[in-house]
DSSP file (Angstrom, degrees, kcal/mol; ACC not computed):
  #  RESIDUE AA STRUCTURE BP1 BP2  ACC     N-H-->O    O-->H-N    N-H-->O    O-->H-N    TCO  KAPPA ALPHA  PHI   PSI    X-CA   Y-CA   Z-CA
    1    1 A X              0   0    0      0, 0.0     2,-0.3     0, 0.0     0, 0.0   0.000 360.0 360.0 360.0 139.5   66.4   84.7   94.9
    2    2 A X        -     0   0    0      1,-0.1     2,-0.5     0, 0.0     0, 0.0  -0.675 360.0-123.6 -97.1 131.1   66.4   88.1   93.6
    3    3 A X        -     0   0    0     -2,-0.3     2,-0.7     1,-0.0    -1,-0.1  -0.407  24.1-145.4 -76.4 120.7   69.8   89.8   92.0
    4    4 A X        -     0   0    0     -2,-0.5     2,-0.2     2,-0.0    -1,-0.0  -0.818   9.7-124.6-102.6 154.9   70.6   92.8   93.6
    5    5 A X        -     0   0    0     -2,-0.7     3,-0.1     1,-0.1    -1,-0.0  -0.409  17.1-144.5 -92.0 128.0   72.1   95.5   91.7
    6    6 A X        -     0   0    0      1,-0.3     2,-0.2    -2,-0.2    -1,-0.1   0.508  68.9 -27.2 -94.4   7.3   75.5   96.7   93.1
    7    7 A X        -     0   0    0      8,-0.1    -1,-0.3     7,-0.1     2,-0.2  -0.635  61.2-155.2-178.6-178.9   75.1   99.9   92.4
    8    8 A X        -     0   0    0      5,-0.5     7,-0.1     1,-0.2     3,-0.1  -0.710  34.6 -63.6-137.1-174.9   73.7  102.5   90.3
    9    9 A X    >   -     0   0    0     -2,-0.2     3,-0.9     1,-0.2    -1,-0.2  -0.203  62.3 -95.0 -66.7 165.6   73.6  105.8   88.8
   10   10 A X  T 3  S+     0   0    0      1,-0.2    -1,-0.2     4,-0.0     3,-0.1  -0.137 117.5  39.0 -66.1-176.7   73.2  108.8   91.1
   11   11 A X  T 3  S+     0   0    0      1,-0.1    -1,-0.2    -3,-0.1     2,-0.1   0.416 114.0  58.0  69.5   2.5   69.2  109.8   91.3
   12   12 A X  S <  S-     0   0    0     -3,-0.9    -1,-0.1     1,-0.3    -4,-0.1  -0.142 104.4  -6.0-121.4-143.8   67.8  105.4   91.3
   13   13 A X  S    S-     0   0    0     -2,-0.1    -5,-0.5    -3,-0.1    -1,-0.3  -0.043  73.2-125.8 -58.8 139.8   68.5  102.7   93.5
   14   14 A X        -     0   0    0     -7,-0.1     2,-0.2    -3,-0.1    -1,-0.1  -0.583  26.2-106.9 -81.3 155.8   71.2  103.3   96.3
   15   15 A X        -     0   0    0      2,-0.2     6,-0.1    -2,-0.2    -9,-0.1  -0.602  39.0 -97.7 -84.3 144.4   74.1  101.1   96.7
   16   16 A X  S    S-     0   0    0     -2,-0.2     2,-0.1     4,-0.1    -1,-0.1   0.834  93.5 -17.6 -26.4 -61.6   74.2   98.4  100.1
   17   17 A X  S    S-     0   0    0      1,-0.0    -2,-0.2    -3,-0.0     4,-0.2  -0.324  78.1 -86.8-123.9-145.4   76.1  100.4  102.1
   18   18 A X  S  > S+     0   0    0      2,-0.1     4,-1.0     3,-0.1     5,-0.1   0.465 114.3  51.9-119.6   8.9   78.2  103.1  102.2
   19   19 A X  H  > S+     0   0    0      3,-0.1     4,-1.6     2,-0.1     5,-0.3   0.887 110.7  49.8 -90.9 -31.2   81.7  101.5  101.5
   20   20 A X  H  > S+     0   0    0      1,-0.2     4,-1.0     2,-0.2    -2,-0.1   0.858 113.3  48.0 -91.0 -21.3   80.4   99.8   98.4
   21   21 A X  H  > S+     0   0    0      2,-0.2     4,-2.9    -4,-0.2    -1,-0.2   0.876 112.3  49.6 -74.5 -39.7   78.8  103.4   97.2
   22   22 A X  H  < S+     0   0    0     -4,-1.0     4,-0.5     2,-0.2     3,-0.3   0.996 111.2  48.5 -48.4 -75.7   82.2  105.1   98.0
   23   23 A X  H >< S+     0   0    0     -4,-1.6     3,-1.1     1,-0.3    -2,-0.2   0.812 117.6  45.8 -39.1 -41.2   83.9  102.4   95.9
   24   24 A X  H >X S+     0   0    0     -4,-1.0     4,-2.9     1,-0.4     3,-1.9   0.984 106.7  49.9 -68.3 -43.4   81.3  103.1   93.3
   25   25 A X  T 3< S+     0   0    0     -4,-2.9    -1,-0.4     1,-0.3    -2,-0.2   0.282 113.7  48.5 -72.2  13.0   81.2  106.7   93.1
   26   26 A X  T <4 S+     0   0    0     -3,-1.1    -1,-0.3    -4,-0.5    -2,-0.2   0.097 114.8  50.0-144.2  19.8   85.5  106.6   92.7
   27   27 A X  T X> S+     0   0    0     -3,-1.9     4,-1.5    -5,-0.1     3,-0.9   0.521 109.5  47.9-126.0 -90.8   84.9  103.6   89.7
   28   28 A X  T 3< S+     0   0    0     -4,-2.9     5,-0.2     1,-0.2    -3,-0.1   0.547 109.2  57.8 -55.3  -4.4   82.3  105.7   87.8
   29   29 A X  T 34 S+     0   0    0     -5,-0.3    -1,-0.2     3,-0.1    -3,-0.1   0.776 117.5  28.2 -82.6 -38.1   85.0  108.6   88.3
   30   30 A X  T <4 S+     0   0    0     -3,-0.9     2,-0.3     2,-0.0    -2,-0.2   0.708 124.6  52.9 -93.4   3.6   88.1  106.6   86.3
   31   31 A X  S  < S-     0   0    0     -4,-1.5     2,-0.2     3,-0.0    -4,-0.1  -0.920  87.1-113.5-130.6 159.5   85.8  104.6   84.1
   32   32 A X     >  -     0   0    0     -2,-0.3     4,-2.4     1,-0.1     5,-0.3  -0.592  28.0-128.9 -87.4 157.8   82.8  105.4   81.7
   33   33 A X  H  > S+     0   0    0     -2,-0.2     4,-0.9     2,-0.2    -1,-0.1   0.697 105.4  61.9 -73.7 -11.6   79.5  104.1   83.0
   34   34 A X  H >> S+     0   0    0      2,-0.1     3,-1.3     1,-0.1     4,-1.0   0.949 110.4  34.0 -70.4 -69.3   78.9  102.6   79.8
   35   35 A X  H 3> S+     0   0    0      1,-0.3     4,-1.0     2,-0.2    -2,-0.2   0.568 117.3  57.0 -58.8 -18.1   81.8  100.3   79.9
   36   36 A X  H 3X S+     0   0    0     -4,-2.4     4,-3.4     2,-0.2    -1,-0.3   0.802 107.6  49.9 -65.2 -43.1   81.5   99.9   84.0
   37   37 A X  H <X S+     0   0    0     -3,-1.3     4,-1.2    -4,-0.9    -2,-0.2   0.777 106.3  59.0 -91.6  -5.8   77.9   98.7   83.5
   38   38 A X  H >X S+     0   0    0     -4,-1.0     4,-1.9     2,-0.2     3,-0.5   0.937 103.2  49.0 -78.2 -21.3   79.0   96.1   80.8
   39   39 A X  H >X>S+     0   0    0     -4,-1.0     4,-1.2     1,-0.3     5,-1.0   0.963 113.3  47.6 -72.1 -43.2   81.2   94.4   82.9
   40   40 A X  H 3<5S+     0   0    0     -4,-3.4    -1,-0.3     2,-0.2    -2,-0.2   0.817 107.8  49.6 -48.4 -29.7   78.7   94.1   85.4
   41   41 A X  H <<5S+     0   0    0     -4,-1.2    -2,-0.2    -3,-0.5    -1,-0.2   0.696 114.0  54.1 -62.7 -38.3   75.8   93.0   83.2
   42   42 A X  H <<5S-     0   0    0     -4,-1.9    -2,-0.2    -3,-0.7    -1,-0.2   0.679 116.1-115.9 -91.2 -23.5   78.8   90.2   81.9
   43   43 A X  T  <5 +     0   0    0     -4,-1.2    -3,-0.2    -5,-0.4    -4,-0.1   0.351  68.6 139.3 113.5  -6.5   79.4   89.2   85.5
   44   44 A X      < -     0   0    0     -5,-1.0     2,-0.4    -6,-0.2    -1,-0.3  -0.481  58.0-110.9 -80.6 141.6   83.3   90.5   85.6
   45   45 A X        -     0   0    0     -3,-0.1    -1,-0.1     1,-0.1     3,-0.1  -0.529  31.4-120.1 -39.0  95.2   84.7   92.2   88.2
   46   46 A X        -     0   0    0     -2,-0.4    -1,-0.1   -10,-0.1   -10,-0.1  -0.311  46.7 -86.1 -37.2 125.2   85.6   96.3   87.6
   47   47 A X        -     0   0    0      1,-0.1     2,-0.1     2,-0.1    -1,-0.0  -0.203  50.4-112.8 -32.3 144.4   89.2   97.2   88.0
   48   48 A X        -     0   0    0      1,-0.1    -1,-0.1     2,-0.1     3,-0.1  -0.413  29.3-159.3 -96.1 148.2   89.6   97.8   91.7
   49   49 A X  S    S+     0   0    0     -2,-0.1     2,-0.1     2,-0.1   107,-0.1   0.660  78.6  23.1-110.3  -4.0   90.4  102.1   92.4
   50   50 A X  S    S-     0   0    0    105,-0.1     2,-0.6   107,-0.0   105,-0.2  -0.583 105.3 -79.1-135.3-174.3   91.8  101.7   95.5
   51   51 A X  B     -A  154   0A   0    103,-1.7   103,-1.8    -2,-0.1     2,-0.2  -0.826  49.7-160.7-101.6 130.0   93.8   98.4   97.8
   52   52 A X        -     0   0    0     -2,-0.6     2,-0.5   101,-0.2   101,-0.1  -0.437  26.0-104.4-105.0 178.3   90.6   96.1   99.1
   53   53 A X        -     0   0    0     -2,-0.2   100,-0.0    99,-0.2    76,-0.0  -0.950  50.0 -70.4-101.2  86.6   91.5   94.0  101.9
   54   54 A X        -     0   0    0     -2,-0.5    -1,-0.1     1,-0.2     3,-0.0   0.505  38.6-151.0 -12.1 117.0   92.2   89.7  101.4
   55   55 A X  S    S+     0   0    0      1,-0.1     2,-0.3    -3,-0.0    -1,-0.2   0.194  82.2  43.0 -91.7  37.4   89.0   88.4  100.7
   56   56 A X  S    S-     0   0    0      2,-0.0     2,-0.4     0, 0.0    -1,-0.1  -0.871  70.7-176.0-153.8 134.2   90.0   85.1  102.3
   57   57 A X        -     0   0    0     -2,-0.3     2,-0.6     2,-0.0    26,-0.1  -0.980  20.5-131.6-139.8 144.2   92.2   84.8  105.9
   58   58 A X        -     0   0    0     -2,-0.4    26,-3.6    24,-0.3    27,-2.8  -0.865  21.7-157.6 -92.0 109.7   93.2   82.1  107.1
   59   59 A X  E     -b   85   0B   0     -2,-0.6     2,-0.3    24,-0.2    27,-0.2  -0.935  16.5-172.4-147.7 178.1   93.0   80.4  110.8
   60   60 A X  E     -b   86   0B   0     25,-1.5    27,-3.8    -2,-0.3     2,-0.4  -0.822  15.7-154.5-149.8 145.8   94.1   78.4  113.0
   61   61 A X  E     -b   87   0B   0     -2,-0.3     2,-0.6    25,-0.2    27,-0.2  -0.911  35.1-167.4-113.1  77.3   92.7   77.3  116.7
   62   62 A X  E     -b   88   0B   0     25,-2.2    27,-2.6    -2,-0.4     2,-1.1  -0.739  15.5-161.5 -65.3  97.1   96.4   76.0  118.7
   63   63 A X  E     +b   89   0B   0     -2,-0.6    27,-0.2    25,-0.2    25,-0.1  -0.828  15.0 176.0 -78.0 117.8   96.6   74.1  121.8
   64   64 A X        -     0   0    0     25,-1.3    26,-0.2    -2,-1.1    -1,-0.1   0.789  21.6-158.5 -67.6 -37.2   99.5   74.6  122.8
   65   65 A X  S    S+     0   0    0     24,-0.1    26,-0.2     2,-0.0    25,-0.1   0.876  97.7   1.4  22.6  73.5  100.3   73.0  126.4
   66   66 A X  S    S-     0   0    0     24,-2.2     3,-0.2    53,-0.1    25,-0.2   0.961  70.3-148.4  61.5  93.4  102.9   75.2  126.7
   67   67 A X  S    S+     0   0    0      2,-0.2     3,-0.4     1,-0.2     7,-0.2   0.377  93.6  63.8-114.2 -38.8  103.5   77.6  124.0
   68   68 A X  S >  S+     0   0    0      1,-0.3     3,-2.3    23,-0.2     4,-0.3   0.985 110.1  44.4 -67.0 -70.7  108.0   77.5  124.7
   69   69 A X  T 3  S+     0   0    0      1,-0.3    -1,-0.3    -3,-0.2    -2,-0.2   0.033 120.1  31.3 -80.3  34.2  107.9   73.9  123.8
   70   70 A X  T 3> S+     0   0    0     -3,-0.4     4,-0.9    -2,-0.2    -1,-0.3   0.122  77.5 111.6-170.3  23.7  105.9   73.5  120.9
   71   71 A X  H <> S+     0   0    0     -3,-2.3     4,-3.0     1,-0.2     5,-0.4   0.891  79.6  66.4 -67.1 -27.9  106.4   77.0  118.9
   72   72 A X  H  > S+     0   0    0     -4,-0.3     4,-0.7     2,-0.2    -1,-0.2   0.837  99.1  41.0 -30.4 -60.7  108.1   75.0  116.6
   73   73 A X  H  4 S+     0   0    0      2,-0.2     4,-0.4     1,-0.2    -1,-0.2   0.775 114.4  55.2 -78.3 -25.4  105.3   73.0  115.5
   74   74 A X  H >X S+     0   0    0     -4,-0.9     4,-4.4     2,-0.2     3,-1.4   0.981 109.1  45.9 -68.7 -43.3  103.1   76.2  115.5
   75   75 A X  H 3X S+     0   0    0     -4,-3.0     4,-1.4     1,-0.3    -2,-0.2   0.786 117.8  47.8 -62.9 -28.1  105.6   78.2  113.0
   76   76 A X  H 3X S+     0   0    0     -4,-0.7     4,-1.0    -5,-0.4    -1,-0.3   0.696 112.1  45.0-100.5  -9.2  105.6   74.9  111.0
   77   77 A X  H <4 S+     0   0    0     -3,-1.4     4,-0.5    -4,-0.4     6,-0.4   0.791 124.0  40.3 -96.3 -44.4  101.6   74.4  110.9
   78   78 A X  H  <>S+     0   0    0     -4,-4.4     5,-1.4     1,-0.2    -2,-0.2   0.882 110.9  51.8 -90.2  -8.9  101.3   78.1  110.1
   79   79 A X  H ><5S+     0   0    0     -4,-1.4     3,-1.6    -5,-0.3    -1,-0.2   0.989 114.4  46.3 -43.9 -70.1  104.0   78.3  107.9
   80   80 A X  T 3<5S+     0   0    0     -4,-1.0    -1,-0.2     1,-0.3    -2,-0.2   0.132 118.4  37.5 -82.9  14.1  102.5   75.1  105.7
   81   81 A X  T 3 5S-     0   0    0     -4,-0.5    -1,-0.3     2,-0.1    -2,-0.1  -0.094 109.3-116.3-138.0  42.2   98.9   76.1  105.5
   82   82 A X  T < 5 -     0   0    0     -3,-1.6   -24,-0.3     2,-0.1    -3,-0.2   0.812  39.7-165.7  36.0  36.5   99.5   79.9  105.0
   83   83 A X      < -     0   0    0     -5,-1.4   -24,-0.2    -6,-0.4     3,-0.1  -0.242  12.2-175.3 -50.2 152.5   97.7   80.6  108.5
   84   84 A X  S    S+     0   0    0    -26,-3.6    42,-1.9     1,-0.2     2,-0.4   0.378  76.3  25.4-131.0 -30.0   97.1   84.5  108.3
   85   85 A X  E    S-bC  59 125B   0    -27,-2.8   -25,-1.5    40,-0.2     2,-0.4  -0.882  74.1-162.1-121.3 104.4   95.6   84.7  112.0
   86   86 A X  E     -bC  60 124B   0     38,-3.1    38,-2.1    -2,-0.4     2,-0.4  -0.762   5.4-156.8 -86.2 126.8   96.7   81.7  115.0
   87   87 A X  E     -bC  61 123B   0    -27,-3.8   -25,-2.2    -2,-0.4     2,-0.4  -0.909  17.8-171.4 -89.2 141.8   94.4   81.4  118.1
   88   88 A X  E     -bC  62 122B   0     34,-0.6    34,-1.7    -2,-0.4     2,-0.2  -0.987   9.5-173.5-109.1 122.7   96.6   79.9  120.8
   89   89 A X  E     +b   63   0B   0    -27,-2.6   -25,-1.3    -2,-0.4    32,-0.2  -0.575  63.7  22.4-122.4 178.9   95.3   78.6  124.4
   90   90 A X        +     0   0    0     -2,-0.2   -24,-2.2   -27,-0.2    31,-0.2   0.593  57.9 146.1  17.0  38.2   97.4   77.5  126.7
   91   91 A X        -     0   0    0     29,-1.2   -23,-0.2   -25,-0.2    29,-0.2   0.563  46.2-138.7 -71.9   1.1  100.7   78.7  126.5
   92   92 A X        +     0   0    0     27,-1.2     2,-0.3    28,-0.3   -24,-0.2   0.591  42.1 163.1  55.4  56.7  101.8   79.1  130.0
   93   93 A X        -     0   0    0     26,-0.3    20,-0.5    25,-0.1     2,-0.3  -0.659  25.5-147.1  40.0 124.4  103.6   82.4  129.4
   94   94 A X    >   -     0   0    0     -2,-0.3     3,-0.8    18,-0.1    20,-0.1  -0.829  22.0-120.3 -83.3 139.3  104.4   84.7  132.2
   95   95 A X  T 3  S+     0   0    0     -2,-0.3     3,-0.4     1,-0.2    19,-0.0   0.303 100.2  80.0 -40.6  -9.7  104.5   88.1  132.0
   96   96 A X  T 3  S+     0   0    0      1,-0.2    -1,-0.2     2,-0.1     2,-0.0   0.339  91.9  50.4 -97.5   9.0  108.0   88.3  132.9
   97   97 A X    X   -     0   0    0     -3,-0.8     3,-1.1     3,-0.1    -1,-0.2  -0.705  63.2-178.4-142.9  82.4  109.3   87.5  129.3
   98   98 A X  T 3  S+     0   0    0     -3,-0.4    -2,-0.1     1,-0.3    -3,-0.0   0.689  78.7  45.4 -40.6 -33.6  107.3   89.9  127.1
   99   99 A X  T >  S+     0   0    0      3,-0.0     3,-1.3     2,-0.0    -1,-0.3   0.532  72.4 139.5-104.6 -18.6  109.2   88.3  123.6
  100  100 A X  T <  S+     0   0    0     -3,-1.1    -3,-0.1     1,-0.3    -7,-0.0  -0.183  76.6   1.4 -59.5 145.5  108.9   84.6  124.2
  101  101 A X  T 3  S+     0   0    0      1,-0.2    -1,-0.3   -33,-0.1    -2,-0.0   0.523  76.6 175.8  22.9  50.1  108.1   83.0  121.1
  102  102 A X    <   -     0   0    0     -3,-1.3     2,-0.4     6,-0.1    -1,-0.2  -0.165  18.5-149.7  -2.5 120.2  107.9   85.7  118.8
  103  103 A X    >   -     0   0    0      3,-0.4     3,-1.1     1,-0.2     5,-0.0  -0.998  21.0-111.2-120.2 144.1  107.3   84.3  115.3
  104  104 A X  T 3  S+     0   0    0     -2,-0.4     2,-3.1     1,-0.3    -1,-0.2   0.471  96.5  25.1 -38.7-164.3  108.6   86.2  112.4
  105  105 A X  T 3  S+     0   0    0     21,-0.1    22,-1.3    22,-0.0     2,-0.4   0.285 112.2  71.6  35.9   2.3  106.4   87.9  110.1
  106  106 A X  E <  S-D  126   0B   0     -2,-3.1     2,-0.4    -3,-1.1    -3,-0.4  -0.965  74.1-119.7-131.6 165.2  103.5   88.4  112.6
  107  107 A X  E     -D  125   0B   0     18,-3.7    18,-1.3    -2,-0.4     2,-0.5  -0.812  27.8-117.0-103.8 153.2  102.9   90.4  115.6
  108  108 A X  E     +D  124   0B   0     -2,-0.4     2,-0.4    16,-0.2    16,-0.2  -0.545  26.5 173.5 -48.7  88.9  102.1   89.1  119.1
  109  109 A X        +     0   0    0     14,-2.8    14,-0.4    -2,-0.5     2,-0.2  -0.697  20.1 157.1 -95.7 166.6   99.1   89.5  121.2
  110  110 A X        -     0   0    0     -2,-0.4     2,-0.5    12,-0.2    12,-0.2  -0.655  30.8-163.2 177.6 132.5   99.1   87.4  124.8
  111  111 A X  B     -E  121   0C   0     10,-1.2    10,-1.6    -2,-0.2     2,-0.2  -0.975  24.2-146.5-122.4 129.0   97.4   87.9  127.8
  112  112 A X        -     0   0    0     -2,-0.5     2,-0.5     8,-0.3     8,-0.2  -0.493  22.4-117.8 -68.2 126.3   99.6   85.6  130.7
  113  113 A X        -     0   0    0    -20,-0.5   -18,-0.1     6,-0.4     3,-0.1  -0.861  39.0-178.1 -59.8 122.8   97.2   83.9  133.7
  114  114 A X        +     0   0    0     -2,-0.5    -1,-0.1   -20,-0.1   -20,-0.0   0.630  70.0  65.3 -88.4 -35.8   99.1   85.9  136.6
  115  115 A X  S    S-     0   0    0      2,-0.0     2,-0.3     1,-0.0    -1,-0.1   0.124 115.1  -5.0 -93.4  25.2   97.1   84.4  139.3
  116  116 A X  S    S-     0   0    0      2,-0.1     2,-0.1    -3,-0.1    -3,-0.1  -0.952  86.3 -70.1 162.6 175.2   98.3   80.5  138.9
  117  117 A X  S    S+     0   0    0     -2,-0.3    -3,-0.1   -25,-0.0   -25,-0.0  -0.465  93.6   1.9 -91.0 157.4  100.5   78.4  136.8
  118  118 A X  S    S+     0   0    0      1,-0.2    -5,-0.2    -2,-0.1   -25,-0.1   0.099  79.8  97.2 -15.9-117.2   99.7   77.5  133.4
  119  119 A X        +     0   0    0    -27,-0.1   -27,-1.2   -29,-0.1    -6,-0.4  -0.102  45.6 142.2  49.9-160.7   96.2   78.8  131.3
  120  120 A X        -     0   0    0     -8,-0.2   -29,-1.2   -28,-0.2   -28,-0.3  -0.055  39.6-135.2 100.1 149.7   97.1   82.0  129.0
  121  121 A X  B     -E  111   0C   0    -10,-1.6   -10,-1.2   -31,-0.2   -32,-0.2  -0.761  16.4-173.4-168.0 148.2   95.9   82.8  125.5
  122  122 A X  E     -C   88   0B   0    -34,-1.7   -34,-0.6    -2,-0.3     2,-0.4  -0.758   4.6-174.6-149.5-178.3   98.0   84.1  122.4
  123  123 A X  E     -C   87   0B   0    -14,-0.4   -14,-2.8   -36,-0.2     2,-0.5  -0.902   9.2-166.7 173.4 138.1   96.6   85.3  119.0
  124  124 A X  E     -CD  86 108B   0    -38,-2.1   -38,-3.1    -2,-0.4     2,-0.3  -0.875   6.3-177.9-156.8 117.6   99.4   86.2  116.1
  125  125 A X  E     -CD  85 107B   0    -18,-1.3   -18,-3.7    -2,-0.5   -40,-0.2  -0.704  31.3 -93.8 -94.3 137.4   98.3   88.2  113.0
  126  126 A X  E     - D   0 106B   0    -42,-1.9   -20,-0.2    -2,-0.3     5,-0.1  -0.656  24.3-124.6 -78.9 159.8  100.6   89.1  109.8
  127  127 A X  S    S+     0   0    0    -22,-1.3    -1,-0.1     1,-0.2   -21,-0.1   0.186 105.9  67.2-104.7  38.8  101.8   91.6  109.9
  128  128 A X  S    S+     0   0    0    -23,-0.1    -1,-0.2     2,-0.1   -22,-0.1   0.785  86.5  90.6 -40.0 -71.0  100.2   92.4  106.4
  129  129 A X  S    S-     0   0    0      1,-0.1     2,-0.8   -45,-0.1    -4,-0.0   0.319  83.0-127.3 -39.5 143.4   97.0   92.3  107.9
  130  130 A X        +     0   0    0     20,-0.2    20,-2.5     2,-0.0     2,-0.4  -0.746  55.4 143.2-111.8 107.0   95.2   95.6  109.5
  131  131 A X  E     -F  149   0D   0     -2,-0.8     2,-0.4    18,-0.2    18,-0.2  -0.843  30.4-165.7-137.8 153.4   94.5   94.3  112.9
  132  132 A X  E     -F  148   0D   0     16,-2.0    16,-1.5    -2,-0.4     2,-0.4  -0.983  36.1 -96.7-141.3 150.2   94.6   96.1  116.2
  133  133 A X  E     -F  147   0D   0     -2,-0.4     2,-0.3    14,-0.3    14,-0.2  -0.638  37.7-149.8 -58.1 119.6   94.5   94.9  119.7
  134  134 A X        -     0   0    0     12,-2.3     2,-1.5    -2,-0.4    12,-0.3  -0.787  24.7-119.0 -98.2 128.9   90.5   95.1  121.1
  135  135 A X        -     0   0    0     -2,-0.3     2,-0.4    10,-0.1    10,-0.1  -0.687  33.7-172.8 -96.0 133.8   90.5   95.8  124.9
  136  136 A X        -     0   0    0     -2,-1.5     2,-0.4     8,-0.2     3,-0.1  -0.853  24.1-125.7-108.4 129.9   88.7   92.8  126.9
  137  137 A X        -     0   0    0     -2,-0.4    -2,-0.0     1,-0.1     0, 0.0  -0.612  46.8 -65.3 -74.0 131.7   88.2   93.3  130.3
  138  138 A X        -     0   0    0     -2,-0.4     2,-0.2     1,-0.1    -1,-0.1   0.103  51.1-142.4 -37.0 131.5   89.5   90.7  132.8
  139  139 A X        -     0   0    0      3,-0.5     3,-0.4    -3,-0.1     2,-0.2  -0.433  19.5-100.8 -80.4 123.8   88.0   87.7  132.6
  140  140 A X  S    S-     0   0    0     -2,-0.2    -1,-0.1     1,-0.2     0, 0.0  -0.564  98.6 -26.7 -31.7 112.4   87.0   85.2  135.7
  141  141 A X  S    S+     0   0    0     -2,-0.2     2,-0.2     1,-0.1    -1,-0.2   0.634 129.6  82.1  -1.4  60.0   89.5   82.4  136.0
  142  142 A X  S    S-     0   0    0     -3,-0.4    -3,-0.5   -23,-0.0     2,-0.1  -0.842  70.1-123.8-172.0 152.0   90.3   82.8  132.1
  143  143 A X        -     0   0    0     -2,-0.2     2,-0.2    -5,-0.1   -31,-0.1  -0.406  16.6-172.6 -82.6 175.9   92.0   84.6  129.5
  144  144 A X        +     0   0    0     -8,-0.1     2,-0.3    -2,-0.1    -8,-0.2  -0.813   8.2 179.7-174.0  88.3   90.4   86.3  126.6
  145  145 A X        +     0   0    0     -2,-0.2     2,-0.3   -23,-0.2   -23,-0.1  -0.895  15.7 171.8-100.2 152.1   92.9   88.0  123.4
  146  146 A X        -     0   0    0    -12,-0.3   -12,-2.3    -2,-0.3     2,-0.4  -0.994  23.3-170.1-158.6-170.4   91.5   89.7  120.6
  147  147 A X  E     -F  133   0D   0     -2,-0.3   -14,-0.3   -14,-0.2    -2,-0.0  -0.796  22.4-135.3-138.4 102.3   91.9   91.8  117.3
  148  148 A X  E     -F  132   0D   0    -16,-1.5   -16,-2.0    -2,-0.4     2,-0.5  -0.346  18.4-149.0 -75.4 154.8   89.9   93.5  115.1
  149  149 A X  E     -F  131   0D   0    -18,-0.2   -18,-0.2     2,-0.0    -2,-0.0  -0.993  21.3-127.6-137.3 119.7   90.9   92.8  111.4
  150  150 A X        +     0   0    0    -20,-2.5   -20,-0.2    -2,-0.5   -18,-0.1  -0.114  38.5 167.6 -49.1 154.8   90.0   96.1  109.1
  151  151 A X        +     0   0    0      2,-0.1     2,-0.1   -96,-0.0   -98,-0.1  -0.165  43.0 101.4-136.7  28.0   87.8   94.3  106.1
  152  152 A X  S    S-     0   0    0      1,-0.1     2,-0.3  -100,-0.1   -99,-0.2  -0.424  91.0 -80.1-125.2-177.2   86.4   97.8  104.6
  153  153 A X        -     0   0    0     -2,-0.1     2,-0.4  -101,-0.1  -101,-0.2  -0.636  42.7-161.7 -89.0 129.7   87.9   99.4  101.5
  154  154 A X  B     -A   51   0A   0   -103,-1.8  -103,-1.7    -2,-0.3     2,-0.5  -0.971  11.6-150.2-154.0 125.1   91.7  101.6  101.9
  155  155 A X        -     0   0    0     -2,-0.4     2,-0.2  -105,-0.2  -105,-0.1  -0.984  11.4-130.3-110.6 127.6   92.5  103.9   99.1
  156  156 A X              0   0    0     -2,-0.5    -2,-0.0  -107,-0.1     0, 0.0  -0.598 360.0 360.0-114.2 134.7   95.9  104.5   98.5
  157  157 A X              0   0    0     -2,-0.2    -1,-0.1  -107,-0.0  -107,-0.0  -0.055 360.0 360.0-149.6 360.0   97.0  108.3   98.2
């Protein structure tokens, strides 16, 4: 397998993309390129110039069969393994109590089955995280949440 270079001086090889070239070009501004390119050469990590994004997240796939009675044991499964994202299915949720089971520290997605009794889908992110709501179009007799979770490079001002 062949190493590839993670980046270089302007005028040679180009960097993988364009966040890791951004990252570079704003590295080679607060550090000298000599001392940047030993620590690459040595295998170490540069001082970071900006806030990266958790390079590990954690999740968790819930059935719930009914979400009311058994948030408890979700708050306590994601509590004790430092869940960062929970999928939840069946939570039987109506639309007609927007806040049920709330968990601290994360935000809420839910789309409720409206057309029969129980089915419904739930999805809870910290609220650490940079995640957004994605819209999914109604589904055929099922529900469907989701999120997109930022992974790119955020430079802090």
């Amino acid at each position: 397998m062949k190493n590839k270079k993670i980046c270089s001086l302007e005028g040679s090889e180009h960097c993988t993309s364009e966040v890791r070239a951004e990252y570079c070009r704003n590295l080679l501004q607060s550090y000298s390129v000599k001392n940047w390119w030993k620590m690459i050469q040595l295998g170490e990590s540069p001082p970071s110039v900006g806030r990266l994004k958790p390079k590990n997240v954690r999740f968790l796939s819930f059935n719930a069969c009914g979400l009311t009675s058994n948030v408890l044991e979700l708050k306590k499964c994601m509590s004790e393994n430092s869940i960062d994202i929970a999928l939840v299915q069946e939570t039987y949720l109506k639309a007609n109590r927007p806040k049920a089971c709330s968990i601290a520290g994360y935000v809420q997605l839910r789309t409720d089955r409206t057309y029969s009794s129980k089915g419904g889908t739930a999805l809870y992110y910290r609220r650490s995280l940079h995640c957004g709501p994605i819209n999914i179009p109604p589904l055929i007799n099922m529900e469907a949440t989701g999120c997109r979770l930022a992974m790119t490079i955020v430079h802090s001002s």
